[in-house]
BAFI-3210 file (N, C-alpha, C; in Angstrom, 3 decimals, decimal comma, padded with zeros to 6 digits):
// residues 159
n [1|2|3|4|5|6|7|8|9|10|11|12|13|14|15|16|17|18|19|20|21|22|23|24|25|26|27|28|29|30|31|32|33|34|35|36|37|38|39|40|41|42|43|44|45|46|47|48|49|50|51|52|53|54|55|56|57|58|59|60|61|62|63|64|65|66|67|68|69|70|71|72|73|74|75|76|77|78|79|80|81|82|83|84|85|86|87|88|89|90|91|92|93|94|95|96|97|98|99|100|101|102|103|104|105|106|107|108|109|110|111|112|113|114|115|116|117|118|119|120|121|122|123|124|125|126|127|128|129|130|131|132|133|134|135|136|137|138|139|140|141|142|143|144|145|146|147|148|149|150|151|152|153|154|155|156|157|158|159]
n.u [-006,833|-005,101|-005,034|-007,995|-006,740|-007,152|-006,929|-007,523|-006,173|-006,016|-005,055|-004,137|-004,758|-002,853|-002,631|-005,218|-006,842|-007,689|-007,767|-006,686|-006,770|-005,791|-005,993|-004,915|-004,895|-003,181|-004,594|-003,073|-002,843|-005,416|-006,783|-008,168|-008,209|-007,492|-009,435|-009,704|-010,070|-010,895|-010,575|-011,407|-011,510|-011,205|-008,679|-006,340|-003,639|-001,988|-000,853|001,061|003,182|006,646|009,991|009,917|008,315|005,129|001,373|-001,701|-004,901|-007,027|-010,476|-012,373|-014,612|-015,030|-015,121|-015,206|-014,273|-016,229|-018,099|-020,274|-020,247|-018,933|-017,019|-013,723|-011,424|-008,447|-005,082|-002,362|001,321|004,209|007,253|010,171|012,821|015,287|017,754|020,121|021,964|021,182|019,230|015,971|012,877|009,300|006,968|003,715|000,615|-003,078|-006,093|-009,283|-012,161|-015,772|-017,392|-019,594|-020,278|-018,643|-016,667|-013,362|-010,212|-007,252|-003,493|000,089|002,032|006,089|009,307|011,757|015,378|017,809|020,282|022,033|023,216|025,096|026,926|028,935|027,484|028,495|028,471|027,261|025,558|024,073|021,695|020,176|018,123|016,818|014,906|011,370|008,081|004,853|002,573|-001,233|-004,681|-007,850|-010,159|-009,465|-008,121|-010,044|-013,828|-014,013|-011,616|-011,026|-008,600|-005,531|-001,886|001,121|004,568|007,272|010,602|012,280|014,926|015,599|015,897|016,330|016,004]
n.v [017,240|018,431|018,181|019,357|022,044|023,667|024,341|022,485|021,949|021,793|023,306|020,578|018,949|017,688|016,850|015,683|013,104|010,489|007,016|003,856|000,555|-003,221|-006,132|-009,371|-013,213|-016,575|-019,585|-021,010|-024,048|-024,900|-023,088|-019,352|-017,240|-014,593|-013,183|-012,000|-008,260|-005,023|-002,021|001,388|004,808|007,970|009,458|010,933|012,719|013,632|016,489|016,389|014,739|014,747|015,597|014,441|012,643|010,411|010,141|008,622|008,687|006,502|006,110|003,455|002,022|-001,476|-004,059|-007,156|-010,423|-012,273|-011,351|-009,028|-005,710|-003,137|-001,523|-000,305|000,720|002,414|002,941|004,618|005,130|006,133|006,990|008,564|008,641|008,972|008,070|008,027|008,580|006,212|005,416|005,343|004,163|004,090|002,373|001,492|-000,123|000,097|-002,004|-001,684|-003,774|-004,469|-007,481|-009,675|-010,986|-010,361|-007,920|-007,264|-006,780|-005,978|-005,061|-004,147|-002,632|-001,862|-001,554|-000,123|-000,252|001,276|000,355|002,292|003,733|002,636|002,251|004,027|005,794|004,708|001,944|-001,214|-002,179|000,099|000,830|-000,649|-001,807|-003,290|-005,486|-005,546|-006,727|-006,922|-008,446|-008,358|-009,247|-009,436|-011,861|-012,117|-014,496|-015,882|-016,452|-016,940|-016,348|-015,364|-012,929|-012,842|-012,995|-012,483|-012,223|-010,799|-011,039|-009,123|-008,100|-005,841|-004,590|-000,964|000,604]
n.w [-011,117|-012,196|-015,407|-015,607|-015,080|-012,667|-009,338|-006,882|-004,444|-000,664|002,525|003,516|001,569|-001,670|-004,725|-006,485|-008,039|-011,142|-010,269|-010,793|-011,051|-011,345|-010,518|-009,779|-009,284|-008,761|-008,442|-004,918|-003,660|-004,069|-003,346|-004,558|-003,608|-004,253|-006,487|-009,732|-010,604|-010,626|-010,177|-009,529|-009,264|-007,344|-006,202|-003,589|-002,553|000,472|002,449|004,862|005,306|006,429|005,141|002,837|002,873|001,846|002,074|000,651|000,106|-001,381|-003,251|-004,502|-006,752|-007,167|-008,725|-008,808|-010,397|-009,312|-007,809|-006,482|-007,646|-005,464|-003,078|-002,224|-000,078|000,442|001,661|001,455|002,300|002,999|005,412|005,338|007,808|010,506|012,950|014,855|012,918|011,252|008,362|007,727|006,958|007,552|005,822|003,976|003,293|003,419|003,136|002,797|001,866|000,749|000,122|-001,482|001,083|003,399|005,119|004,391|005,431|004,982|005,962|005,591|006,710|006,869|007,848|006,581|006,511|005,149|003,366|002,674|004,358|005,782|003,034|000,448|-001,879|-004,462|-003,992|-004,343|-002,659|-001,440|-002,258|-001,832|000,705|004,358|006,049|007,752|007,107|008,323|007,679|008,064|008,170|008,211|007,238|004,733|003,513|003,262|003,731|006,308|007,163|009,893|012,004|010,660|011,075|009,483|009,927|008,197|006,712|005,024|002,058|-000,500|-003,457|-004,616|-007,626]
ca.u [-006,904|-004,007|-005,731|-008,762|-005,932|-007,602|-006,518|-008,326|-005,624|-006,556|-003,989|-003,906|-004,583|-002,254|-002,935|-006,451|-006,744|-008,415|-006,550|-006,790|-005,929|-006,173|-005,596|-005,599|-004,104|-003,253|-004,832|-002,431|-003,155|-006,570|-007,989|-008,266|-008,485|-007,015|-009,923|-009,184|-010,609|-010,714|-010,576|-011,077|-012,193|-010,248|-007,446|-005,947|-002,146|-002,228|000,853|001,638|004,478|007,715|011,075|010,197|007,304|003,681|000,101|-002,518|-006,121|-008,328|-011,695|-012,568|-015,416|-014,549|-015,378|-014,240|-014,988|-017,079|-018,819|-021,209|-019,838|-019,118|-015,982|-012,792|-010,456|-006,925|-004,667|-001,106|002,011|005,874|008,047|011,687|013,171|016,612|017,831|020,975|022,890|020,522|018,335|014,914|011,717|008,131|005,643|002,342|-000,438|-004,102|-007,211|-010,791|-013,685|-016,734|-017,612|-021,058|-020,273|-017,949|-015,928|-012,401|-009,245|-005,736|-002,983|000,791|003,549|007,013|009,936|013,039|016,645|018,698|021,855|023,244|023,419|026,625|027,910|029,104|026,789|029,396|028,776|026,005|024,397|023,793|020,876|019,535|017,262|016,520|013,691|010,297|006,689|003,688|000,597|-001,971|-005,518|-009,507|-010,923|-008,402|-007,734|-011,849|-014,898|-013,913|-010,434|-010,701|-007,901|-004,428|-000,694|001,960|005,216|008,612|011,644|012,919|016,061|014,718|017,131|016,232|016,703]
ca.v [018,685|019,759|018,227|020,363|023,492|023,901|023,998|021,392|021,301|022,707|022,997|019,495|018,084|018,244|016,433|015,382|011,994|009,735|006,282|002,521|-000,869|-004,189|-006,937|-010,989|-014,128|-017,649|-020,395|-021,878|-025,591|-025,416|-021,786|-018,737|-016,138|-013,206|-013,053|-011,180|-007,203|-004,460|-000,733|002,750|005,888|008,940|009,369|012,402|013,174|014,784|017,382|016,588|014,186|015,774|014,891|013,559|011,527|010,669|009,675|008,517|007,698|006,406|005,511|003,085|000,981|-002,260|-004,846|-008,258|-011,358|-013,731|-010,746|-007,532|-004,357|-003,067|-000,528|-000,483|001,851|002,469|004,516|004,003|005,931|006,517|008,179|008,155|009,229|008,600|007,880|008,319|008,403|005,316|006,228|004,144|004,568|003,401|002,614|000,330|000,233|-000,848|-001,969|-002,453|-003,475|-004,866|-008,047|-010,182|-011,665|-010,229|-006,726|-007,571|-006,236|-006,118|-004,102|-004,395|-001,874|-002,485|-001,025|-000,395|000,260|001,433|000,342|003,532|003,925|001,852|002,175|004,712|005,580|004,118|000,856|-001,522|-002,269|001,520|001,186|-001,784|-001,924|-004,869|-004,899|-006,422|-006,769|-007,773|-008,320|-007,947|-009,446|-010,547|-012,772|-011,829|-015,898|-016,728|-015,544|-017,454|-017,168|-014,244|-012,455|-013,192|-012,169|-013,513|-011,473|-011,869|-010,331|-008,714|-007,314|-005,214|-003,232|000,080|000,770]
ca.w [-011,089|-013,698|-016,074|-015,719|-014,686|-011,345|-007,995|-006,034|-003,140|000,748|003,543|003,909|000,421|-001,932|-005,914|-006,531|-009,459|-011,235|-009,845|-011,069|-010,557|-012,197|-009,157|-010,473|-008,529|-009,499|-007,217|-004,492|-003,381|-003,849|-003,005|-005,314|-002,523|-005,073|-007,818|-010,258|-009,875|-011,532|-009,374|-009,920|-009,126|-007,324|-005,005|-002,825|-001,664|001,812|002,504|005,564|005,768|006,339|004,608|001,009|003,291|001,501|002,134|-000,468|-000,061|-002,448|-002,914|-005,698|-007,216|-006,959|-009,518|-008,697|-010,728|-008,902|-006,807|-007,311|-007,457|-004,342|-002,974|-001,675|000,062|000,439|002,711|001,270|003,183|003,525|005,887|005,855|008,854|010,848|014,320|015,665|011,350|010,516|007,605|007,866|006,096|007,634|004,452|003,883|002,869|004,482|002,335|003,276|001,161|001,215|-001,142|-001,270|002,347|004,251|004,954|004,417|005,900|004,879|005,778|005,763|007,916|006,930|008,558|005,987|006,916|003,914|003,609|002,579|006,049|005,639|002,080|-000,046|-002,968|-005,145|-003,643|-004,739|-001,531|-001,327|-003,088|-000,898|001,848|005,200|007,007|008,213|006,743|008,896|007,030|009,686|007,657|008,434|005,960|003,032|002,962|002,692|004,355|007,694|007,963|011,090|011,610|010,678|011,432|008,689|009,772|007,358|006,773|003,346|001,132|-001,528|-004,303|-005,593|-009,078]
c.u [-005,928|-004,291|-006,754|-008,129|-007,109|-007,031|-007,388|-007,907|-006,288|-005,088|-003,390|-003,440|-003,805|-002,960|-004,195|-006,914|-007,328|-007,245|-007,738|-005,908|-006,348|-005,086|-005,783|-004,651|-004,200|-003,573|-003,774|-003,341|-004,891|-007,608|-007,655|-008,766|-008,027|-008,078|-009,623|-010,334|-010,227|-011,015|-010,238|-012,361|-011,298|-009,392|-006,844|-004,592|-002,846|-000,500|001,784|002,718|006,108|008,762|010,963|008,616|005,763|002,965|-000,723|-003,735|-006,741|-009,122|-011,806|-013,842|-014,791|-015,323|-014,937|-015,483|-016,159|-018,107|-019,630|-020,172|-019,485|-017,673|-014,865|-011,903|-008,979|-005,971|-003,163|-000,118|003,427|006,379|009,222|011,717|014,706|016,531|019,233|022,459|022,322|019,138|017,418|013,747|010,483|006,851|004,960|001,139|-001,957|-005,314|-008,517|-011,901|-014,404|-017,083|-019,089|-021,099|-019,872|-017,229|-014,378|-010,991|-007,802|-004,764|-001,285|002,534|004,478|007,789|011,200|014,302|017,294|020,432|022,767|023,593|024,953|027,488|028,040|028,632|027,391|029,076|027,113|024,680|023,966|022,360|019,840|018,728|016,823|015,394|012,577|009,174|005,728|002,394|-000,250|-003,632|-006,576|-009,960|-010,525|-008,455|-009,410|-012,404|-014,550|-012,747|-010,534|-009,545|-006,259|-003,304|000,573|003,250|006,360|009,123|012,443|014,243|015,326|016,304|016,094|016,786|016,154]
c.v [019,317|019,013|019,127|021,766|023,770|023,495|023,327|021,191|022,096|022,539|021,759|018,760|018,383|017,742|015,235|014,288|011,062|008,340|005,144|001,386|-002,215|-005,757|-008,556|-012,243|-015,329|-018,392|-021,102|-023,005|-025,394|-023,809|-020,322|-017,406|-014,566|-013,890|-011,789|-009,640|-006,293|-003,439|000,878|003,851|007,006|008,622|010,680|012,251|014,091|015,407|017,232|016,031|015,320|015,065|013,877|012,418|011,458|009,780|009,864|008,123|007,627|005,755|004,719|002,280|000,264|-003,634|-006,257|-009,834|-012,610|-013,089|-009,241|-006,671|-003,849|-002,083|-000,901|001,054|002,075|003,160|003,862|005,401|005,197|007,357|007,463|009,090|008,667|008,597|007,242|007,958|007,563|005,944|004,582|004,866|003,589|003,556|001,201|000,940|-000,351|-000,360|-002,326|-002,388|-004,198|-006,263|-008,697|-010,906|-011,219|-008,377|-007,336|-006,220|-006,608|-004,855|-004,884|-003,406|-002,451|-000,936|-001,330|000,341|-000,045|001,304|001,281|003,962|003,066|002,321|003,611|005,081|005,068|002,355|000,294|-001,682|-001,014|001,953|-000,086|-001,531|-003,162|-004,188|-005,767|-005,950|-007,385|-007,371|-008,611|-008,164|-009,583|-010,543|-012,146|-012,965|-016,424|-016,256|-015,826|-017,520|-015,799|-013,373|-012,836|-012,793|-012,707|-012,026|-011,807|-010,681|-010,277|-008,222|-007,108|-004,267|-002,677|000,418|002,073]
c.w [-012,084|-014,918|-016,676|-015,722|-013,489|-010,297|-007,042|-004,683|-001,827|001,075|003,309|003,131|-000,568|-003,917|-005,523|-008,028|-009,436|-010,760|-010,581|-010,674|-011,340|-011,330|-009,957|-009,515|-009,094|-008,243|-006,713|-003,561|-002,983|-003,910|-004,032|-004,399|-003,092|-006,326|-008,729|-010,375|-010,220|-010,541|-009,896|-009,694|-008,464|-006,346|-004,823|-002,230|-000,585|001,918|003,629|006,477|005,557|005,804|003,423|001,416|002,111|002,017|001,100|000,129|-001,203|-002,628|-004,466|-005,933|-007,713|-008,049|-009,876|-009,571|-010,490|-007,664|-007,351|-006,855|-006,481|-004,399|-002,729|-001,242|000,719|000,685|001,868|002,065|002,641|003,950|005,986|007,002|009,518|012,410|014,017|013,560|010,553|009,529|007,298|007,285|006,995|006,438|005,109|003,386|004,113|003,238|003,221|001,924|000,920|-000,221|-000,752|000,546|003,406|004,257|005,285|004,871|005,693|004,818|006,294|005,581|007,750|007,819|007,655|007,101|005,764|004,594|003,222|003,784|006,202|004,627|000,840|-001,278|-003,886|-005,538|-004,175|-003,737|-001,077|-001,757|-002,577|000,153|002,517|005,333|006,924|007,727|007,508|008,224|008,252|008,255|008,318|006,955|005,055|002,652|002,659|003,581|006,058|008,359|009,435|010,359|011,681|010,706|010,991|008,603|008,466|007,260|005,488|002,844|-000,224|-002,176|-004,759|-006,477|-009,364]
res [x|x|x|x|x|x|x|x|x|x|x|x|x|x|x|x|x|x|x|x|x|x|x|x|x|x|x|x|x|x|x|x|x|x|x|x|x|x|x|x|x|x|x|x|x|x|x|x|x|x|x|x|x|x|x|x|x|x|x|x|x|x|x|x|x|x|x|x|x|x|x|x|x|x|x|x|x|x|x|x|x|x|x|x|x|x|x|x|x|x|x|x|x|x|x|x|x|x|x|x|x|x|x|x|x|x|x|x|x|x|x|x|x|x|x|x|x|x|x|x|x|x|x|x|x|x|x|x|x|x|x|x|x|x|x|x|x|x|x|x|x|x|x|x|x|x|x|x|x|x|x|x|x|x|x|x|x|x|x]
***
């Protein structure tokens, strides 16, 4: 939309864009479960996280190597938020989309805790973040794997 100079937003919605992606994986021990995949078409901010928070959807045509054409779609999110001086952020994303066999599902809810919550912007771990990732899948690993639940636990720097 500010491209064209038009206002595209509602209440709700906020920036209105063309989006892309360009997805590829290297085979581990045997399986090739990330083909490589090519995505695009639009995507929408919504307004109504509070405190620096966002939401994205976007819809794309989906173009993956070893399959027809077909869609995909994609909710992505972050909210920071706090409790009791601790400054924590909930982001993730969640995909669905459809290939020659199957409708696939992947999505994965982390839960940061910034360590500025401890250290003095000065300090390096200030700029750090802990915290937990659960990927939460059906048939992401191959047409049969169901659904799967591969939690883990991260340190991430912001630069």
């Amino acid at each position: 939309n500010k491209m064209l100079d038009i206002d595209l937003s509602t209440p709700l919605t906020g920036d209105i864009y063309l989006a892309g992606q360009f997805n590829d994986g290297i085979p581990q021990g045997g399986s090739d479960y990330i083909n490589r995949v090519w995505l695009y078409g639009l995507s929408v901010d919504f307004k109504f996280q509070p405190n620096y928070g966002f939401s994205n959807l976007s819809v794309y045509v989906r173009n993956e190597k070893t399959q027809d054409t077909s869609y995909q779609v994609t909710l992505a999110w972050g909210q920071p938020f706090s409790i009791g001086g601790l400054n924590l952020a909930f982001n993730g994303f969640m995909d669905v989309w459809k290939d020659d066999v199957r409708t696939v599902i992947i999505t994965e809810p982390q839960i940061r805790l910034n360590l500025s919550s401890f250290f003095d912007n000065d300090n390096f771990l200030s700029n750090c973040s802990v915290g937990t990732e659960i990927e939460i899948s059906k048939d992401f690993f191959d047409k049969d794997a169901g659904w799967k639940i591969n939690p883990t636990g991260f340190f991430a720097l912001s630069l």
